[in-house]
C-alpha positions in Angstrom: 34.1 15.7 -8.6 37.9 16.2 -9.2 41.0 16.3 -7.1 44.4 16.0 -8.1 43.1 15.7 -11.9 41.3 12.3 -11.5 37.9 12.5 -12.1 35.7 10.6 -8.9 32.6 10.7 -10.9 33.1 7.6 -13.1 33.1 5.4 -9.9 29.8 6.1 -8.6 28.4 5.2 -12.0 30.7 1.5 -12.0 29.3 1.1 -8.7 25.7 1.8 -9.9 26.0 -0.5 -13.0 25.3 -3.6 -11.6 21.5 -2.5 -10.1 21.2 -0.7 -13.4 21.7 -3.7 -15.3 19.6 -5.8 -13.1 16.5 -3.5 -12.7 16.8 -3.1 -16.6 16.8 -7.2 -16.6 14.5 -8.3 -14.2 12.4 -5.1 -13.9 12.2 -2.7 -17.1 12.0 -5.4 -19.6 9.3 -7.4 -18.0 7.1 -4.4 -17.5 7.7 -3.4 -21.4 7.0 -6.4 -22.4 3.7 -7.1 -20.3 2.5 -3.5 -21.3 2.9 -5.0 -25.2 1.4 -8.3 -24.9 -1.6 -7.1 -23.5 -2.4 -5.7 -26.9 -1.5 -9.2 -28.8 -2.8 -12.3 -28.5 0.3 -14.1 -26.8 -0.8 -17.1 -25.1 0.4 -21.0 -24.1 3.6 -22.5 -23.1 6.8 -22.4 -25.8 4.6 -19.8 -27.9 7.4 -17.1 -28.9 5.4 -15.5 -32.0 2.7 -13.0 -31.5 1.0 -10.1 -33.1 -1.0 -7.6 -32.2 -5.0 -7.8 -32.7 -7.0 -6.2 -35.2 -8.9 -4.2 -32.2 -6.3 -3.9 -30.0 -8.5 -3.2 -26.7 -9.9 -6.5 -27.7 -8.4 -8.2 -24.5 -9.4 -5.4 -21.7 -12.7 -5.8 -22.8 -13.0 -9.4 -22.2 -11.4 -8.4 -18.5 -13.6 -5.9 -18.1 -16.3 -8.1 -18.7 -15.3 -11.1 -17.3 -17.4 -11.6 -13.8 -14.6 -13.4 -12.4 -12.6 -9.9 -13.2 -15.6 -7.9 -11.6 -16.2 -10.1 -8.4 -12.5 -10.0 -7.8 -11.7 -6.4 -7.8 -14.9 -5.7 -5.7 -13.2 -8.3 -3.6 -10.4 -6.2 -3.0 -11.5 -3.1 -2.8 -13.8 -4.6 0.2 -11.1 -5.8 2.1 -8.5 -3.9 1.5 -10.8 -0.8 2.9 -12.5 -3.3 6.1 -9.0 -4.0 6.9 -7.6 -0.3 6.5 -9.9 1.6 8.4 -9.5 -0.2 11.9 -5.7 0.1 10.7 -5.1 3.6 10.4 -7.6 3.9 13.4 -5.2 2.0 16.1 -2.1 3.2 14.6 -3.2 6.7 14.9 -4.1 6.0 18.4 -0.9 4.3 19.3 0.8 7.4 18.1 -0.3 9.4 19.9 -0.2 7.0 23.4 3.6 6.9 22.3 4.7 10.7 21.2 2.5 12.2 24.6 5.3 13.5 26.2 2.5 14.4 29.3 2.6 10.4 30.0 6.0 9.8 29.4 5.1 5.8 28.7 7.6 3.2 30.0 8.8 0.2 27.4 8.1 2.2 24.5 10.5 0.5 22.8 9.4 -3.2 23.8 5.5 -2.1 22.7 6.6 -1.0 19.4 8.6 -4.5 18.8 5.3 -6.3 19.5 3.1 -4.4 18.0 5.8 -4.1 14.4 6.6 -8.1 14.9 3.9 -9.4 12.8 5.0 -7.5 9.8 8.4 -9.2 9.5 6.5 -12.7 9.5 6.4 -14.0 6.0 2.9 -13.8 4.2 3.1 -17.5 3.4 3.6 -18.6 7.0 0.8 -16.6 8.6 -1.8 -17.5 5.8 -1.1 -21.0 6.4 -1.3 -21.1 10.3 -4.8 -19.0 9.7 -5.9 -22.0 7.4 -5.1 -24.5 10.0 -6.2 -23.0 13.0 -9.6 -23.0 11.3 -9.2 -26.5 9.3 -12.5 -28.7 9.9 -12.7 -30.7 12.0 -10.0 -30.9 13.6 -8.6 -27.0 13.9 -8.0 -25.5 17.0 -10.8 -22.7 16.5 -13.3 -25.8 16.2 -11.7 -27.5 19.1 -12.1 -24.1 21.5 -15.7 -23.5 20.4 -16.7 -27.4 21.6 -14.8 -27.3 24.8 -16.8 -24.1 25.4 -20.4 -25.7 24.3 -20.6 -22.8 21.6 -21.2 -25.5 19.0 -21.9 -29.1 19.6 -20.3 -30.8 16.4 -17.7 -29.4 14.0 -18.2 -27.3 11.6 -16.5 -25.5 8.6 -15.9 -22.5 9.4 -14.1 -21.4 5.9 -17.1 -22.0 3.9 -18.4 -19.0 5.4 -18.0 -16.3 2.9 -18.2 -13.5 5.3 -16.1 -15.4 7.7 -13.3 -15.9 4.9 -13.3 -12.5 3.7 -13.8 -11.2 7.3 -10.0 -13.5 8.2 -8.4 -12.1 5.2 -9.0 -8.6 6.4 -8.0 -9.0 9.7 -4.8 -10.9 8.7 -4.0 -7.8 6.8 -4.6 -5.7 9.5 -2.6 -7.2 12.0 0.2 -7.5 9.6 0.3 -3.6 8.8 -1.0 -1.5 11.4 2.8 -1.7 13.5 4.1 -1.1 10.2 1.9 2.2 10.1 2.4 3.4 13.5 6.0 3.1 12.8 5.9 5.3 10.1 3.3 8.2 11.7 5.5 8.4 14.9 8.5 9.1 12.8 6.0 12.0 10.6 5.4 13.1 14.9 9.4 13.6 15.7 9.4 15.4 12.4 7.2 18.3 13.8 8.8 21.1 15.9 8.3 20.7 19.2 8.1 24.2 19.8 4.4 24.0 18.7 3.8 21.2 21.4 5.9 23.5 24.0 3.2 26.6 23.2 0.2 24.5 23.0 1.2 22.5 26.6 1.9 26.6 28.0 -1.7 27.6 26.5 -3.3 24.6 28.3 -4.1 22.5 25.5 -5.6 19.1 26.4 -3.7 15.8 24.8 -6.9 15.6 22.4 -6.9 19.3 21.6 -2.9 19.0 21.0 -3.9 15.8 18.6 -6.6 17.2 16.8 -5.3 20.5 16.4 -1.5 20.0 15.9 -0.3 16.6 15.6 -2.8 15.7 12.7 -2.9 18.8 10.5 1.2 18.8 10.3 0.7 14.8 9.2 -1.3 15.5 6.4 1.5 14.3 4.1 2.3 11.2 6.3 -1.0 10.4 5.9 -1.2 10.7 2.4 2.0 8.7 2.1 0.6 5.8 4.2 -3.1 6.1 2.3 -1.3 5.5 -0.8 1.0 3.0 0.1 -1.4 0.9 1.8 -3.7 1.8 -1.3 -1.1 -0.1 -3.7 -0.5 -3.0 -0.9 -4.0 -3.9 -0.7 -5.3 -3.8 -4.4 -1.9 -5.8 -5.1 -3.1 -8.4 -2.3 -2.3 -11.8 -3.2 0.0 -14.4 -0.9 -2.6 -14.4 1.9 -5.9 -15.5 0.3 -4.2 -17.5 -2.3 -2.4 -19.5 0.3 -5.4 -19.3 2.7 -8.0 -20.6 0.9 -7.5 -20.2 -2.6 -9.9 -17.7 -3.5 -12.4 -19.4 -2.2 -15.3 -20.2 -1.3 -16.9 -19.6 -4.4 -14.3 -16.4 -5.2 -15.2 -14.9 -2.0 -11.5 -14.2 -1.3 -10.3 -14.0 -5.2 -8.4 -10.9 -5.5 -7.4 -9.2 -8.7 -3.7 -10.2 -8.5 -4.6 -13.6 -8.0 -7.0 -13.4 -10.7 -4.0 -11.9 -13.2 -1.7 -14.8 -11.9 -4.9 -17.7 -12.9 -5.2 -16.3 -16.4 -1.4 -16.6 -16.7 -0.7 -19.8 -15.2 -3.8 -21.7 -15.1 -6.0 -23.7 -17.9 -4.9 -21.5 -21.4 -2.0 -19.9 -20.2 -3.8 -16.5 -21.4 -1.0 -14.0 -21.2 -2.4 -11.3 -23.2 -5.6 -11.3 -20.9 -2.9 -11.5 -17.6 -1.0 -8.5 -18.9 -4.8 -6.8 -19.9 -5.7 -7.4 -16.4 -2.2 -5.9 -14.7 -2.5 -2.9 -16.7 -6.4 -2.1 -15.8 -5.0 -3.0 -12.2 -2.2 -0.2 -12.7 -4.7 2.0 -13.9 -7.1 1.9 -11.2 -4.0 2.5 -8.9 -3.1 5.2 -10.3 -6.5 7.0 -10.5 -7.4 6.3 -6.8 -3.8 8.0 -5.9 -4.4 11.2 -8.0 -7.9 11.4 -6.3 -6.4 10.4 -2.7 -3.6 13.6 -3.9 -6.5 15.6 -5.0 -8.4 15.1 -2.0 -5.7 15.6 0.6 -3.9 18.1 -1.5 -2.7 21.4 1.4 -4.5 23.8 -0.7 -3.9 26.9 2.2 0.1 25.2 1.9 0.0 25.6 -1.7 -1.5 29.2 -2.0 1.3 30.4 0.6 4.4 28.8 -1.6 2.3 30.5 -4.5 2.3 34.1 -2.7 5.7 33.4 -1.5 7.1 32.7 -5.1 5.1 35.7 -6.4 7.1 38.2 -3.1 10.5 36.5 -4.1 10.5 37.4 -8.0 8.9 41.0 -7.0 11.5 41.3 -4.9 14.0 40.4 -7.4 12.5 42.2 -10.4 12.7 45.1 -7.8 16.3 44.8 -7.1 17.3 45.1 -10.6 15.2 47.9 -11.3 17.2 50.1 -8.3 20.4 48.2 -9.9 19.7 49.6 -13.2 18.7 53.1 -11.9 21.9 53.5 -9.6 24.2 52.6 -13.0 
């Protein structure tokens, strides 16, 4: 942009530099170097000198085959999907309690502050109350199960490896599902409302209006929040860390909390941590291209197709009655 001969541009790009520098610091750099090392055999404290193996897939085939590895990324995959499922469930159906215009729902605004309130609650601070409101023998879950005469002595609860997985899940869950009804009810206000208008004048129930409106034109929400939540969960890692450790017996050992043991734990194996983040990256992206794939507005994309094909017909016509009337 210039006015008056003094040339605008050059600011926006000083007032850029300092993120530039820092994501190149703190982001780029780190990620170059962990995609490198995982080839190498860098590992220990104060080592600075590496080089890269003789088989260079030599470390993601020690991950791959490490049953810690294996027993942690079914771990995630478990609970990420037991704690998705009744998520996307309830925040589906509190969108559409909230964007009914037919019910007109008083407080909206206060519901959708308690509901999105655990979200803004540090990780850290919810896995630790969880851990004490189950501790043995004295934890308040313990405590409310006696008073009741469910149980007649304590018991530990967290050694239960359904239970901890099951706590995990629902922590999660709780955590997330405001956060994803935030985000559909805003995909809602995106739609025209004229389709509501007609399908209210037709006699459409709520459901009918839901099913047959309201979802189809959220396809991309969706998508958006599968994927999202898809990267969240398989990156899982302050709450069963901080709630039990991974335990018992790995039960709650996710794959970033695997990565961050073979980093900073025993050996110090770096290589094998970077090995493991990239096969983690991997398995990210592959589950989004088939989440794309499978959600992918194939009627949407045919119409753009035809509509691109009418356009440069169109065009390729004009210049042919150009050329003629020359």
């Amino acid at each position: 942009m210039r006015r008056k001969g003094v040339n605008y541009a050059k600011f926006g790009y000083i007032f850029s530099l300092p993120f530039v520098i820092a994501y190149a610091i703190f982001s780029l750099y780190p990620l170059l170097f962990t995609t490198v090392i995982g080839f190498t055999d860098f590992k220990g404290i104060g080592k600075t000198n590496f080089k890269f193996l003789d088989d260079i897939f030599q470390n993601f085939k020690l991950v791959i085959n490490n049953p810690s590895f294996q027993i942690s990324l079914k771990n995630t995959f478990g609970m990420w999907i037991v704690n998705f499922i009744p998520q996307i469930l309830l925040a589906l159906l509190l969108t559409a309690w909230f964007t009914n215009n037919r019910r007109k729902i008083k407080g909206q605004g206060f519901f959708k502050v308690v509901f999105y309130m655990p979200n803004i609650i540090t990780q850290a601070s919810i896995a630790i109350l969880f851990a004490t409101m189950f501790a043995y023998p004295t934890g308040p879950v313990n405590s409310l199960l006696q008073n009741m005469g469910i149980i007649d002595a304590p018991v530990y609860l967290l050694m239960n490896k359904s239970l901890a997985r099951g706590i995990v899940s629902f922590i999660q869950f709780w955590m997330w599902y405001g956060n994803t009804m935030i985000i559909l009810i805003a995909g809602v206000l995106g739609i025209n409302p004229e389709l509501f208008e007609a399908s209210e004048i037709d006699g459409a129930t709520s459901s009918q209006t839901f099913f047959k409106i309201t979802l189809p034109n959220l396809r991309t929400i969706l998508l958006f929040t599968l994927v999202t939540s898809l990267v969240g969960g398989l990156n899982m890692f302050d709450i069963p860390k901080l709630f039990q450790n991974g335990g018992p017996d790995s039960s709650t050992l996710t794959t970033s909390a695997f990565i961050y043991n073979q980093a900073f734990s025993g050996s110090y194996l770096y290589n094998r941590a970077a090995a493991a983040s990239l096969l983690l990256f991997a398995i990210i992206a592959l589950c989004s291209a088939a989440l794309f794939l499978i959600m992918y507005d194939k009627d949407a994309a045919k119409l753009r197709k035809l509509e691109k094909k009418q356009y440069k017909a169109l065009r390729k016509a004009d210049r042919e009655a150009r050329r003629l009337a020359k």
